[in-house]
N, C-alpha and C positions, 0 to 999 in steps of 0.2 A: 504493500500500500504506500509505505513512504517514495519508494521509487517512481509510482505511478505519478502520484501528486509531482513532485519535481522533474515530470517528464512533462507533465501538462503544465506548471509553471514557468516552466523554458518555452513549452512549444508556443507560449499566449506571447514571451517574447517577442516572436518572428509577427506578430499583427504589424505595426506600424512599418515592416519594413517588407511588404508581398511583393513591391518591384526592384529589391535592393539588386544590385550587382551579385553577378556572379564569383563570390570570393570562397575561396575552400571554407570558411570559417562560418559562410552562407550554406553552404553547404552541409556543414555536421550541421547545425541548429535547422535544418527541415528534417534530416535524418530523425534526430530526437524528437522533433515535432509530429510525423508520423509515424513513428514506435508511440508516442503518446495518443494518439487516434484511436490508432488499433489495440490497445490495453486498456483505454477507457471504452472502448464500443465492448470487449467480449469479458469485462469483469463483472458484467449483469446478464444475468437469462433474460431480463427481458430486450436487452440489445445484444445479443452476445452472438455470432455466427453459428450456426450447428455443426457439429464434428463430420458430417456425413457430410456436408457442403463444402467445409477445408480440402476435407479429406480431396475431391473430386477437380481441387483448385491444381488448376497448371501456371496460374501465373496470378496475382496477387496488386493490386493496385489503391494504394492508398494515396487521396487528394483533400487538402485545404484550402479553400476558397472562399474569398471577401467577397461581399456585397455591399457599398455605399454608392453615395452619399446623400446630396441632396439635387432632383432632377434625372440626374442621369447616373445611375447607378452602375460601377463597372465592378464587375467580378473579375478581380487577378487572384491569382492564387498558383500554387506549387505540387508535387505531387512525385511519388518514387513507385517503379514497379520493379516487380522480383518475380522469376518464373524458376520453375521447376525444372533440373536439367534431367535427362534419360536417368543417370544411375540414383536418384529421388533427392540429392541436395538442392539446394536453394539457390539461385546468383548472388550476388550483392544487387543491391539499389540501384538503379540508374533513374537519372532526374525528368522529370517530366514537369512543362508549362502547364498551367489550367487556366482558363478565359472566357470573359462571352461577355458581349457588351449588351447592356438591358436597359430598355428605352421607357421613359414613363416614371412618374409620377415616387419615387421611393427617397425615403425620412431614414436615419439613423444606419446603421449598419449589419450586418450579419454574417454569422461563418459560420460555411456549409463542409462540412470533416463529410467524406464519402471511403466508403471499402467497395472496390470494383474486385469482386470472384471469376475469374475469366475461365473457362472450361473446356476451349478450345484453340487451336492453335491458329488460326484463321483469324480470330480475334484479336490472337496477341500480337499477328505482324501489322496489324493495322494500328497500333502503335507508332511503328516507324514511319508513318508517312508524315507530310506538313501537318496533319489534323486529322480530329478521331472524334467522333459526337457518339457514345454508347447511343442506343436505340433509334438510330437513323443507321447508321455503319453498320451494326449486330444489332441484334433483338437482346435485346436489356429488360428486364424487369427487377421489383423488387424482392428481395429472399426471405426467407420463411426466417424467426429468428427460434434462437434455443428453446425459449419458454412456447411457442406456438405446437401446435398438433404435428403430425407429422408432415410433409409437403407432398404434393401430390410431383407427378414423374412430370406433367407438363412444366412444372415453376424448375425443375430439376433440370430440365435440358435444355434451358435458355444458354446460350452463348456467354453471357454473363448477368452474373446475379451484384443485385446492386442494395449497401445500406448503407442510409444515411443518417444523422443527427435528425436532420428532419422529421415533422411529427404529419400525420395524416398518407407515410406509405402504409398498403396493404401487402400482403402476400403476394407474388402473382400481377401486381399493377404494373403497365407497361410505363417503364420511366425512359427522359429523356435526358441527357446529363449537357452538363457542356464540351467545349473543347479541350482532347488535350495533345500536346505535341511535344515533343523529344526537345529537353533541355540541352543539347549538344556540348554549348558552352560551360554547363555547369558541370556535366560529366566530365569535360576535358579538362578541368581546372581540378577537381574534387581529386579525381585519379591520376591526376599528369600521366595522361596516355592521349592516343592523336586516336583510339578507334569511339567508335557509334554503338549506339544502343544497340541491335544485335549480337556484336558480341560479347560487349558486357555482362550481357543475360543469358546467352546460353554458349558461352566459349570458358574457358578457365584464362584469358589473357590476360585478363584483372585480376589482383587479386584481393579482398578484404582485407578495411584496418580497422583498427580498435574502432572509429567510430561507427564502424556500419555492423558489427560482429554481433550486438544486442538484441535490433534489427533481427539480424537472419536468424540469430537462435530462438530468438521467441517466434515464428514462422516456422520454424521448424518444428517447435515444441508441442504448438496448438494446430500443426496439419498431421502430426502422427497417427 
């Protein structure tokens, strides 16, 4: 619990700075920011992902994103994915942009924490292009959580299963998320390597440092 708390009071950190530069130092504090997402989403059954849904995950996507201000509300935000390599380890993180500009009428601000469950491999390369909208790209719905009944095979074979902080998803609801695209720059600064998300994720050319190792091992721990 103490861990948890000091993962979420780092990751609230990174609020004022969702468009900072890409500096290695940028870099571990979203690392810690979503390892804090994802250990506050599954320390409750009633948010908690179900083990039969991990279990099924090939690739793992955890995103933070802002919504203000006043008039023209933009959501920026950050986000890391980790996929599954053949012999059942994990990648390290590689960085991913989150955005979408939202036109109308919006007061104060908001942050939208998402866990994207991705299930198949089709899904996961469309990652690497310039932009990825879950449920216009893949069929995206939202996932059954721990405390819910069991899920039926339809919510189970979606492309990716999607949960968020937000209140009013169902089971099964078809969601549309924003955009998100390959942080190139921050990968290449984070790892001082000249390769791209591909193979960061499923190559061993990288290799993990202490700040990403907490990261993979709790991923590791709760897909068993």
């Amino acid at each position: 619990m103490k861990r948890l708390l000091l993962l979420l009071a780092l990751g609230a950190m990174l609020v004022p700075a969702v468009h900072a530069s890409n500096t290695r130092a940028d870099g571990a504090r979203r690392v810690i920011s979503c390892e804090a997402i994802l250990r506050n989403m599954m320390a409750s059954p009633a948010t908690a992902i179900p083990a039969d849904v991990l279990h099924r995950a090939k690739a793992i996507v955890i995103v933070n994103q802002f919504q203000g201000a006043f008039l023209f509300g933009i959501k920026g935000g950050y986000g890391v994915v980790l996929a599954k390599k053949p012999n059942g380890s994990w990648s390290v993180p590689a960085f991913l942009n989150a955005s979408e500009l939202s036109l109308g009428l919006q007061l104060g601000g908001k942050s939208i924490e998402t866990v994207f469950i991705i299930t198949d491999d089709a899904s996961i390369r469309l990652l690497f292009g310039n932009r990825v909208n879950f449920g216009v790209d893949a069929k995206a719905v939202a996932g059954p959580r721990a405390a819910e009944a069991d899920s039926s095979s339809d919510i189970l074979s979606a492309s990716v299963l999607v949960y968020q902080n937000a209140s009013g998803l169902y089971a099964g609801a078809t969601v549309k998320t924003g955009f998100l695209s390959p942080n190139d720059e921050g990968n290449h600064i984070f790892y001082s390597t000249i390769y791209s998300m591909p193979e960061i994720i499923f190559s061993d050319m990288v290799q993990p440092n202490s700040d990403v190792t907490p990261l993979m091992d709790y991923v590791t721990q709760i897909t068993r």
